[in-house]
C-alpha angles and dihedrals in degrees: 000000000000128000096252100181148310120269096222115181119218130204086189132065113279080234088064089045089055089047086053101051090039088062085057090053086250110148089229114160142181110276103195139251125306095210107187094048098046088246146132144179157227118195140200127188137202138163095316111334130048135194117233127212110222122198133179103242090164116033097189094037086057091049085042098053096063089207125160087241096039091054090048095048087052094050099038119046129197114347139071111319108186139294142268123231116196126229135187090204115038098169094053081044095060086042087061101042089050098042080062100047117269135136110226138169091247107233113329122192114241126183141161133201110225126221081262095059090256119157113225118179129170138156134265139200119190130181107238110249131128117233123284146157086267128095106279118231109259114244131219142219146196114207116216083237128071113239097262094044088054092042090053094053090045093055088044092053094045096247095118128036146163097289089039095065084043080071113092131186110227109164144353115206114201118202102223134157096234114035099187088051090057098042092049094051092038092050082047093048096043094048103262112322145047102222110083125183105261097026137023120221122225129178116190125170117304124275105172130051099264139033105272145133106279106182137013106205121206116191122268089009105148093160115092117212127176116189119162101003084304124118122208132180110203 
């Protein structure tokens, strides 16, 4: 099990997004159109791992496509939603998940059209819930390529450079009101532990209003950015 990226809601354009990383000398590009769920998105890629942007571009589609992240999108506004782990075996992964006791979607297909008419297409598993003020599970996913397939795609299309694979995930700190709570069914979740290889997850006591992500660490990021109620060091 492996961080895969941040689900970060935007209440702007993922062109503006791009504009504003850019300004920051950060590589972000446009990701594509998720067609069926009214969406679309801005990325941007480091070592492993990668945040995407996500925008409304339909707003009924997205009420109409009763999907975990849709939903999400609609309660929660601008701001970070959740995160995505990524798996090599998603079926054994819901096997696991049920057998202790959680109630899941089963696999679900997920794809998005890019700016170059490519087809990308992947699988996701979510932990049924409906959106609240408390910490949403994170989700997971199994890409139809292999890491160093998709890495290399990536490095052909321009979305990840030099200076992206010099950024480095380090931590993800999550604002929750037990502590404790969060860090037993997230090491149950995860498979055991909270340190995964590419990101470690912290929870501390709560500083928004609500449960959320509050702030996504690289190392050696001693510069703080906030963009979109989000808060990165990089």
């Amino acid at each position: 099990m492996k961080f895969d990226h941040v689900i970060h809601f935007i209440g702007e354009t993922p062109e503006q997004a791009v504009q504003f990383w850019r300004q920051k000398s950060r590589n972000a590009v446009i990701g594509g159109r998720h067609e069926k769920w009214g969406t679309r998105n801005a990325l941007l890629y480091g070592k492993d791992s990668y945040i995407e942007w996500l925008a409304l571009e339909n707003r009924e589609v997205a009420k109409g496509a009763d999907h975990p992240l849709t939903k999400l999108l609609l309660h929660n506004g601008a701001g970070f939603g959740t995160v995505c782990f990524r798996t090599d075996d998603i079926a054994e992964l819901e096997e696991r998940l049920t057998a202790a006791g959680f109630q899941t979607s089963g696999v679900l297909d997920g794809s998005r059209r890019t700016a170059e008419g490519k087809l990308i297409e992947w699988k996701m598993l979510f932990i049924d819930e409906e959106p609240s003020a408390r910490l949403p599970n994170p989700f997971f996913i199994q890409w139809d390529e292999s890491d160093e397939q998709r890495c290399e795609g990536l490095r052909d299309s321009g979305a990840v450079t030099p200076e992206s694979e010099d950024l480095l995930l380090e931590r993800c700190i999550f604002g929750v009101e037990d502590t404790e709570e969060a860090e037993a069914r997230w090491k149950q979740l995860l498979g055991g532990s909270l340190q995964l290889p590419n990101c470690l997850i912290e929870f501390r006591n709560l500083q928004g209003r609500q449960e959320r992500l509050e702030e996504v660490h690289y190392k050696n990021g001693d510069q703080r950015i906030e963009f979109e109620k989000g808060v990165y060091f990089m």
